[in-house]
N, C-alpha and C positions, 0 to 999 in steps of 0.2 A: 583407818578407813581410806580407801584410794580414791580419789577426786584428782578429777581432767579437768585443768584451766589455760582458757588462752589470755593471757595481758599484754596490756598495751606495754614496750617496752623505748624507752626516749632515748635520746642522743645517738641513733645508729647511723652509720649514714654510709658503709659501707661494706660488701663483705667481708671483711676483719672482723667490724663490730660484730656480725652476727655469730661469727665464729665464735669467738671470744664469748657470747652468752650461749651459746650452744654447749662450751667447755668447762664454763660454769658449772653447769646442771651436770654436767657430767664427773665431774670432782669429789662431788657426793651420791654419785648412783642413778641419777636420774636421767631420763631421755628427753632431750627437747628438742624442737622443731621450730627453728626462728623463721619467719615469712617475714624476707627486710619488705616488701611491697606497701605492706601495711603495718609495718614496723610493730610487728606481736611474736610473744613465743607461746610456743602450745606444749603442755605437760603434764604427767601423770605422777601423782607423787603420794605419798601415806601420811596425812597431816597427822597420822600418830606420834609417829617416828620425825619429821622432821618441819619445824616449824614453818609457816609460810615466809613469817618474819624475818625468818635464817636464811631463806632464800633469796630473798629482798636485801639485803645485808652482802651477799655476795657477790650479787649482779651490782649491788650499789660500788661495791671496792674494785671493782673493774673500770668503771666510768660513768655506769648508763644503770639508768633508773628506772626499775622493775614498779610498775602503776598496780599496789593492789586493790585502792580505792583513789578516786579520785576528790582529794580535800579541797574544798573550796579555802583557799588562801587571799588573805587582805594584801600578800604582795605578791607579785606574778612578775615571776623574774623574767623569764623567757620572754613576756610584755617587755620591759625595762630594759632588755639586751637588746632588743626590735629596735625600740628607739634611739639607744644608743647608737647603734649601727647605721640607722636612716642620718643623724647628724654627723656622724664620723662620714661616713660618704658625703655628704652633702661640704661637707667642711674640705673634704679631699679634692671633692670635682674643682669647686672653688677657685683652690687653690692651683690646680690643673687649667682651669681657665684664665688665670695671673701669668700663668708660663709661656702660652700660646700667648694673648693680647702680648707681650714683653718680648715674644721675639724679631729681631731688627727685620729680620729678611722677610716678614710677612705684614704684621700689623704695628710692632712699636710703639704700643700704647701703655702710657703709665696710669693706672688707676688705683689709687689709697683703699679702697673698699677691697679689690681682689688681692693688691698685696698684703695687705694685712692675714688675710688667711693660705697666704703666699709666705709668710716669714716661721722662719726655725723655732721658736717660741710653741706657735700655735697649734704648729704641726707637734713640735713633742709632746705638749699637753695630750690635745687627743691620742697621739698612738699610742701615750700611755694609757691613757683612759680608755683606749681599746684593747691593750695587750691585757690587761688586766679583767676587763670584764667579757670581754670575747674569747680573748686567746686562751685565757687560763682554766677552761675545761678543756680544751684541744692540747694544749700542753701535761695537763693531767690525767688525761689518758694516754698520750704518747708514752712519759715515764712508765706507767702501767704497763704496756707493750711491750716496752721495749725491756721490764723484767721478767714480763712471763714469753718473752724470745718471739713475741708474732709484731708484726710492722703492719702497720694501716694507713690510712688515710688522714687520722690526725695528728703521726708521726710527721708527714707532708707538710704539711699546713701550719703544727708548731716550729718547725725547724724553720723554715723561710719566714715565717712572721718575725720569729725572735732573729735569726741571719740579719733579716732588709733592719729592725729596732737597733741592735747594737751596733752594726757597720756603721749606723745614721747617729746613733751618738758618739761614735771614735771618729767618725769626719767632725764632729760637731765643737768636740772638746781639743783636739788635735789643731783646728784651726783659732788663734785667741782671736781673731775680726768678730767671729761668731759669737764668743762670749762676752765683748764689750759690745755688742750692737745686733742681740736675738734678734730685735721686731723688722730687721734687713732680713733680703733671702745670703744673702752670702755666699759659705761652701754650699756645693749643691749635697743635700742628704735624702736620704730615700724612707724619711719616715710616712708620708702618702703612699707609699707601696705597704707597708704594715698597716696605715688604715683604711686600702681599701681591698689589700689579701681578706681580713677579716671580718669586713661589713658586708663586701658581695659576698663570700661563701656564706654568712651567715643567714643574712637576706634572703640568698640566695636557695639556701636548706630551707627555710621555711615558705618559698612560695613551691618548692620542688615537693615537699610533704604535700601540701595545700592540694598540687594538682593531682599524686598520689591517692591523697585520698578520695577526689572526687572519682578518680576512674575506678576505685572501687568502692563507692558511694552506692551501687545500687545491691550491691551485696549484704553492707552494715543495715540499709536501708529494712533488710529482712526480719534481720532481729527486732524489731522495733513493732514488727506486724503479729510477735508472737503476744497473743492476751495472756492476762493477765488472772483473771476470773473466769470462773468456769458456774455452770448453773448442775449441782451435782442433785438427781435423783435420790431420795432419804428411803421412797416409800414409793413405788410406782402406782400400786392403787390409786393412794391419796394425792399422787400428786402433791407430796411434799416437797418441796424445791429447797436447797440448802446454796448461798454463795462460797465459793471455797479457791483457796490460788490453785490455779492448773500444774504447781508441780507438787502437790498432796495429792492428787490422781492415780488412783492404781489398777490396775490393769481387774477387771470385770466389772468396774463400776460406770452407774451407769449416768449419763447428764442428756439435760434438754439443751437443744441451741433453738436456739428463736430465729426470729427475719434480721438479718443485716447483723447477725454476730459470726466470729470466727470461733470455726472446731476448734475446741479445746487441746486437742491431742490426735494423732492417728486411731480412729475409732471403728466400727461397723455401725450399720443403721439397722436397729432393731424395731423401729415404727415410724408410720408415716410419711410422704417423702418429699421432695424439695428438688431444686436445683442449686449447685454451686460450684462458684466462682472459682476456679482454681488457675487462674494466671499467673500468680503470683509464681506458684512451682511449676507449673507446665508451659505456659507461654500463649497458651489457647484461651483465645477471648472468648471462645463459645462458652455457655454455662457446664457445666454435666448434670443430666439428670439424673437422681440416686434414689435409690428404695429399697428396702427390705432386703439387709445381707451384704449391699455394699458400702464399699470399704471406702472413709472423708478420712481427709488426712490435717495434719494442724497448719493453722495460718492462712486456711480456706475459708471462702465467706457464703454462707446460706442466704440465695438473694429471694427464697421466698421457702418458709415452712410452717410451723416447727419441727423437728424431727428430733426421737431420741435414739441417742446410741451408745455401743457401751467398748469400753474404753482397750485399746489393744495392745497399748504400751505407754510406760510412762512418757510425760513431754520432753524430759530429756534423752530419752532415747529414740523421740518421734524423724523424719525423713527429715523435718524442715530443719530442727534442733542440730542435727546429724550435718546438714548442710551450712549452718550460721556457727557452730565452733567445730569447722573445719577438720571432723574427722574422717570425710571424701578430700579432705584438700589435698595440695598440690605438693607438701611437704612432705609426705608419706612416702615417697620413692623419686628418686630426681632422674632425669633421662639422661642421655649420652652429652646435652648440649648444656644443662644444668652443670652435669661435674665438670666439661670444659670449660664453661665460668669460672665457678670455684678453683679452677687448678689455675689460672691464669691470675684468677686475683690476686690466691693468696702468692703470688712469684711476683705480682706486677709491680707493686710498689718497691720491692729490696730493690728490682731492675729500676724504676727513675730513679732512685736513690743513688745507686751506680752511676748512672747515666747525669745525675747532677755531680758527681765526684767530678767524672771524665771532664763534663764542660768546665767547671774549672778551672785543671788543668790544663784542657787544650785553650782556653781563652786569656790564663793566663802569660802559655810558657810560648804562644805561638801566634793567637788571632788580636788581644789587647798589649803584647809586648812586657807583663810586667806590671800589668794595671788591673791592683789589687779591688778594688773597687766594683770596675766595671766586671771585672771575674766573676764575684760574688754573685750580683745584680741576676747575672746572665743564670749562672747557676739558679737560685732562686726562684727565676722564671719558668723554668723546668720543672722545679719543684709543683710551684705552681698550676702550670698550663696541663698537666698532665691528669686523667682523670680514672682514676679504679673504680669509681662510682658507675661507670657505664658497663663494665664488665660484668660487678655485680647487680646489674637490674635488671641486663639486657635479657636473661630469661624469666626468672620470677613474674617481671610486670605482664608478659606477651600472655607467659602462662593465667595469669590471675584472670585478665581479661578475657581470655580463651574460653574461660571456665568459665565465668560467667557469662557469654555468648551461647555457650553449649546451653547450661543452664535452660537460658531463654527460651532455648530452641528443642528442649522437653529431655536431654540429656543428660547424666551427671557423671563427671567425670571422676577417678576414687583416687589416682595417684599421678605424681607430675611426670610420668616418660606414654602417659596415653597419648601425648600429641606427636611425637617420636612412632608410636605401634600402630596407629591409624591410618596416618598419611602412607603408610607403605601394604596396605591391604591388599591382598591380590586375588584372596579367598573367602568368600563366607559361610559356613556353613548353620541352616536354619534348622531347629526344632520346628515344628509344626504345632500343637496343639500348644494352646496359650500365648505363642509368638505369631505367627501367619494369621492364625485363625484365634475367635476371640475367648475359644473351649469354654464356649457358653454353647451348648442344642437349641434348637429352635425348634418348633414344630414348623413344619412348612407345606405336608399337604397331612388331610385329614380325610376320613371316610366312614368314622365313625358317626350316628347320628347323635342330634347333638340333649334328646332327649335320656342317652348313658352316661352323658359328662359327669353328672352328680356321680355316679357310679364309679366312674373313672379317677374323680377326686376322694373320692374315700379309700381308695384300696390305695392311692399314692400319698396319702397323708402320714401312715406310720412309716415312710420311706427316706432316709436321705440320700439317695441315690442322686446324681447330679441329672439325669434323665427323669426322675420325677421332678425332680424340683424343676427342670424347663416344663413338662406337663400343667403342672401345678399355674406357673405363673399364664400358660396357653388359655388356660380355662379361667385365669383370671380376668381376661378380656371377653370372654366370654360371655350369653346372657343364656339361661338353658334353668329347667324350671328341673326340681329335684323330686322326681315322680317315684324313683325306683330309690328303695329306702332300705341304706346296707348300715350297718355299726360296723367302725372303725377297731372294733376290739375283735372280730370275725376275722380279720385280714391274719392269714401265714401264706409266709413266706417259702417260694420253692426255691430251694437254692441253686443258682445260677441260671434261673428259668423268669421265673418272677414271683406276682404275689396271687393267691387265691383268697376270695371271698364269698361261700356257698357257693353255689352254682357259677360264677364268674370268673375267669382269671385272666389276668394284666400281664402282658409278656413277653418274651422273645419267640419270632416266629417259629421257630421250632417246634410249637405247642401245637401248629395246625398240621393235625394229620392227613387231612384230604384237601389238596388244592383241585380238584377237576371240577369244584362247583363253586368255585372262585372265579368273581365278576374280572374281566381284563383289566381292569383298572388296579382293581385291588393283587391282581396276581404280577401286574408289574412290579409294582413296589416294592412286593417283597423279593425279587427278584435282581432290584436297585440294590447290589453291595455298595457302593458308591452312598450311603446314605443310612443310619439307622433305623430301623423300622420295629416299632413295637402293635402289638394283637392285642386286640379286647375278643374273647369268649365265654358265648353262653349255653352251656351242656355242652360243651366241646364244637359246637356254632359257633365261625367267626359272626361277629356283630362290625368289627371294622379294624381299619388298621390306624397308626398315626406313622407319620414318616419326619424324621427328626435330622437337622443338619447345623453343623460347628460352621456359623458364619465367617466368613472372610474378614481379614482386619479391609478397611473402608481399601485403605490407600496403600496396601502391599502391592498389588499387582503395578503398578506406578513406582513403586521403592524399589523393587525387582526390576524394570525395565533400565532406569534411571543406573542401579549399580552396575546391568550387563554392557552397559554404554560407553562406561567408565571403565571399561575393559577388566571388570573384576566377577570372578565365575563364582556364581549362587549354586551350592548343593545342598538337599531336601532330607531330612532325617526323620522318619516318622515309623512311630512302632503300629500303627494302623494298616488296616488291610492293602491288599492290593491296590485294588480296583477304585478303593476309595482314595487313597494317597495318590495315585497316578492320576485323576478326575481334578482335585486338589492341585496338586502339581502343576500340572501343564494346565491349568487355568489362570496361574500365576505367573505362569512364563518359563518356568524352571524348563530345561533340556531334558528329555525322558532319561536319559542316561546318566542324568546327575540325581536320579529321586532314586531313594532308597526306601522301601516299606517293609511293614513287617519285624522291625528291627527292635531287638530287648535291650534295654538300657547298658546293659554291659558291652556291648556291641558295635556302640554308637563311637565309643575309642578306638576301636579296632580297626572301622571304615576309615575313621579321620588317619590313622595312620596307616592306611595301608595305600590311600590317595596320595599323603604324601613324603610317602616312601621313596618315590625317585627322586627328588628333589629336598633333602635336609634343610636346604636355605627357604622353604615356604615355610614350613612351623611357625618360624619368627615373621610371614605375613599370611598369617591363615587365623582366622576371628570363629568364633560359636556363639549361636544368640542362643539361648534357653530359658524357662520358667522352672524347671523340677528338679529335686531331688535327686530324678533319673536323668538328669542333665551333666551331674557332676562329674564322670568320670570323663565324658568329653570336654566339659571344659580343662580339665586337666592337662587336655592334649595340643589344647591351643594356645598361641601367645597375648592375640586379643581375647577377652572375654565379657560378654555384654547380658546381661540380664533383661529379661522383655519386661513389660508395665506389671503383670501380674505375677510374677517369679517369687518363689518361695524363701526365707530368712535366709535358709541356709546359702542358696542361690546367689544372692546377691550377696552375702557376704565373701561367697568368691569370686565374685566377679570384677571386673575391671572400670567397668561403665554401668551406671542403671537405666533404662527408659522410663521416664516419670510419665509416660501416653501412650496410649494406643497407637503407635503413631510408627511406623516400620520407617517412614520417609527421614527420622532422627538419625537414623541408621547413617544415609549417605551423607544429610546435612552435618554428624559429628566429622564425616571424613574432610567437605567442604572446608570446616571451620579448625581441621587441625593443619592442614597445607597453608591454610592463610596464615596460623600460629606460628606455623614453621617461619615462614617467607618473613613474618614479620619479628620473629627473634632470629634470622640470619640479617635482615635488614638493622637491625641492632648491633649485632657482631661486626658487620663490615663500618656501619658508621665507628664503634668504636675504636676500632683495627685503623679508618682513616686518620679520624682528629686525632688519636697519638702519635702515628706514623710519620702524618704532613708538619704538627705544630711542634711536637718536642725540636725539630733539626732547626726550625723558625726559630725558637727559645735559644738553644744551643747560641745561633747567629745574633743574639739581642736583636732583633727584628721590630722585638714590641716589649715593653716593660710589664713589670708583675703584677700592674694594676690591671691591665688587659687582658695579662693570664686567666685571671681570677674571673674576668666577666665571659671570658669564652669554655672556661671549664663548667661553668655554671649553665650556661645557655646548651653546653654539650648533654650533659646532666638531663636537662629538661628538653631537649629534643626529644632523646630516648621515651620520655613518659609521657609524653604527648603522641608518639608515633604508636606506641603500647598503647594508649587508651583511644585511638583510633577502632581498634579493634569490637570495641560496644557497638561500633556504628553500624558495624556490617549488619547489609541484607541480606537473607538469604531465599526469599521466598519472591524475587522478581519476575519468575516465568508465571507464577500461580498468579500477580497480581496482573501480568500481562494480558494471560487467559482471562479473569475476571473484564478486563477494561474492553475487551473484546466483545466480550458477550454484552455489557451493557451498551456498545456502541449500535450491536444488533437491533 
């Protein structure tokens, strides 16, 4: 059977590592998807065929340690390395502070407490006691590495710890003063550079995860909203109520949710109705109101019902499910700036590697004369100061954070080169019905009187017509007394006219054969192409008309003015009439020569490509929003692809982007929040293009020792993921709060 897991995956700490467990799973047939951000690999695999064990096993002989439960253990080593590291540093500074107070030309100060942790003795103790419980994971996967032929970041890190350890015991043993009088500082030896290469990066790794995971803290925070229990319908008469876990759930069954519980699953409301909370997924603190047919989705909270509904997919295939193990995430296609990460990473390390060869040599044979030692040191420092880790974050984290920006802001983005496709829009073109408009009818004017309502509700009852069902729900606001008395089992159907019920029929105006005794009001209307109009008749007597209109989304005409601003040209695609698409249109802003009506779903490619046909380099910045089926073949034609709120399975499974709202204004805010993405993983790239550029030739010059290396490759490190998780913070709705402060100032 094939089961998709994401785990937590330890010890990574650079793109190597992730390679490296990516190449695993691939050894044995498997695809996986490492996200170092959140340091998880995501995987599909046939726990038939190949044990989970096996795979744990494999990733374990690499280096890094595949989480498939987490054991609670009486000893907690990664604790116990912590500490070590805080006292090896603490022991290091120390000692670092014996050197400064002891030098003549400043301070000249002898003190028995700092030289004590000042003399050769103390020092070798700890750096052993650090090479051995710090360094010897970073060393055991170096060898790992450097059999399976890839170089990382903890080939770096073992080779300069153990370099600065052994050069510190060949001065040590080399000079005898040393060996008859440890607890002296004596020869100068560079075991404080071995302890505190490997207590900052360690340290260091762990407060750099810490901040890693709080920037995407509000993502895990998700899963955690998904319940648990569900209240499952046994017997709907009886109101049998069964508790049951929400992922035994199958799709037609049915459950109650009560006040202040969350939907068990993406479901329909079959009775009753409520309001709810859906922030969490959309970002909108207003409630929604729901009733009879629409559609709650899981991890939503019912702030006042009960309401039952019945079930549309299981919970692991639900949106929010779909959004917490990451199969919209960002690892699914990587953009242009992702693979030039990865190509740089995996080259960057063999280059300081090189690059500490060279210094070396040149410090040897040229800048220190011959002095073997001070060669080393310098080399080392390179080793050290140099950072791969910035390369490999510099996109993933912008990206993660991006996503979940979007996210917030009613978005979802499906692959990681969306913020690469966005930011370069220059095109959009709109479906109409279910995108613009909410392809929900409305009644909006009536002339019917309201003593044939009953009447009118009978003959639309055996109907699922989406124009009865707007009727249907018209008359449910309705208050009209039911005088004229028809049976629902009289109703047939005229095909493509409407329905007849003895003497009565419900219809399309074409049914009225003489308008010249048609009241003006009523002969307008039907006269309104621009709007659907349906006939009530009795013995071929109009009795009245009803006039029915596909409401505007709230805030399209605002998303439309906002994207024309932005210098990016909106065209109108709708297989609807004339005179009603052109009304439509240009009320939303569109240019008449950019609305196209009338148009059959196959057709809708044809326009997209014959627009832009003079220009090949728009394709790759020309977007389609749609909801349907007959959507598909245009999105095919385009490079962005975005599915509206109400968009169909199949829709959204090709599409690029989903809108989790009614909300057309996500549209520019996704453009908004991918230039910022950009800006701030090119703001990443140039930071890490500087600090290796300026510090390696610094290094090179012994400018500053490897203990320094190690606190500026760290604090590099963590720049990056603090500037990356800047990006939660952004607003994007300051002009709306603008307006708002206004108007209450009024």
């Amino acid at each position: 059977m094939l089961r998709t897991l994401t785990l937590k995956v330890e010890n990574m700490m650079c793109a190597h590592c992730s390679a490296s467990v990516e190449k695993t799973f691939q050894r044995v047939g498997i695809k996986a998807n490492v996200n170092l951000s959140k340091n998880t690999v995501r995987f599909t695999y046939d726990d038939e065929k190949i044990p989970l064990s096996y795979l744990q096993r494999l990733v374990k002989q690499q280096g890094y340690n595949l989480v498939v439960e987490k054991k609670k253990s009486v000893f907690n080593f990664n604790l116990f390395s912590l500490i070590v590291a805080i006292v090896t540093l603490v022991v290091s500074v120390l000692g670092m502070i014996n050197m400064i107070l002891m030098d003549e030309k400043t301070f000249n100060i002898h003190l028995d407490f700092f030289m004590f942790f000042d003399s050769n003795l103390i020092k070798l103790i700890f750096a052993t006691i650090s090479l051995f419980i710090l360094g010897t994971p970073f060393i055991y996967r170096a060898i790992l590495s450097i059999k399976m032929k890839r170089v990382g970041m903890d080939l770096l890190i073992a080779i300069s710890s153990l370099a600065s350890y052994i050069l510190s015991l060949v001065l040590l043993i080399l000079d005898p003063v040393n060996l008859t009088n440890v607890f002296k500082m004596g020869t100068v030896t560079y075991f404080d550079s071995t302890m505190m290469i490997l207590s900052i990066i360690f340290i260091g790794h762990n407060i750099t995860d810490i901040v890693k995971a709080k920037s995407v803290q509000a993502l895990n925070d998700v899963s955690s909203l998904i319940p648990n229990k569900a209240n499952k319908v046994v017997n709907l008469e009886s109101n049998d109520i069964q508790s049951v876990d929400v992922d035994s759930l199958q799709i037609g069954d049915i459950c109650l949710v009560k006040t202040g519980e969350q939907i068990p699953t993406d479901s329909v409301v079959i009775k009753s109705n409520g309001s709810v909370d859906e922030k969490i997924l959309t970002g909108e603190s207003t409630p929604r109101y729901v009733k009879e047919n629409d559609e709650v989705f899981l991890s939503t909270t019912l702030l006042n019902g009960p309401i039952y509904i019945k079930v549309l997919k299981p919970t692991s295939e639900s949106l929010m499910s779909n959004i917490v193990n990451e199969s919209y995430a960002l690892d699914n296609k990587k953009g242009n700036l992702n693979k030039i990460s990865d190509v740089i990473a995996s080259w960057f390390v063999l280059a300081i590697f090189l690059v500490s060869v060279f210094t070396f040599l040149l410090n040897y044979f040229y800048l220190c004369k011959y002095d073997i030692a001070t060669s080393i040191v310098r080399s080392i420092t390179v080793l050290v100061v140099s950072c791969p880790c910035a390369f490999g974050l510099a996109v993933p984290l912008s990206s993660l954070n991006g996503f979940y920006l979007a996210l917030k802001n009613g978005i979802l983005f499906k692959t990681g080169d969306i913020f690469e496709k966005i930011k370069n829009i220059k095109i959009i073109f709109f479906d109409k019905t279910g995108t613009l408009t909410k392809g929900e009818l409305k009644v909006v004017k009536n002339t019917i009187p309201s003593e044939y309502f009953s009447c009118v509700n009978i003959m639309e009852e055996s109907s699922t017509h989406p124009i009865a069902s707007s009727i249907k729900s018209y008359l449910k606001e309705q208050t009209y007394n039911t005088t004229i008395k028809l049976d629902v089992k009289d109703n047939k159907e005229m095909i493509g006219l409407g329905i007849q019920n003895k003497d009565y029929i419900l219809g399309s105006v074409k049914l009225i054969k003489d308008t010249t005794k048609l009241s003006r009001e009523n002969l307008q209307l039907i006269k309104d192409a621009s709007k659907t109009t349906v006939c009530l008749l009795y013995k071929d007597e109009l009795v009245g008309l009803m006039q029915l209109e596909d409401e505007v989304i709230d805030d399209a005409k605002q998303a439309i003015a906002k994207l024309k601003k932005d210098n990016i040209r909106t065209i109108l695609i709708s297989g609807d009439l004339k005179t009603y698409t052109l009304n439509v249109g240009e009320q939303l802003g569109f240019e008449k020569e950019d609305i196209y009506y009338e148009v059959l779903p196959n057709m809708k490619k044809d326009i997209i490509e014959k627009i832009l046909s003079s220009n090949k380099n728009l394709q790759k910045q020309t977007c389609y929003v749609g909801d349907g089926v007959n959507d598909i073949l245009a999105l095919s034609a385009v490079n962005l692809k975005i599915a509206s709120y109400k968009a169909s399975e199949v829709t959204k499974a090709k599409a690029n982007c989903i809108m989790l709202k009614d909300d057309i204004s996500s549209i520019e805010k996704s453009i908004r929040i991918s230039k910022k993405v950009y800006l701030n993983i090119i703001f990443n790239f140039v930071w890490a293009f500087l600090y290796n550029i300026v510090l390696i030739p610094l290094a090179m010059l012994g400018l500053f020792s490897p203990s320094v290396s190690a606190i500026l490759m760290i604090i590099s490190s963590l720049t990056l993921v603090l500037n990356s998780s800047l990006l939660k913070y952004v607003k994007l709705d300051k002009t709306k709060k603008n307006k708002s402060q206004i108007k209450n100032s009024d």
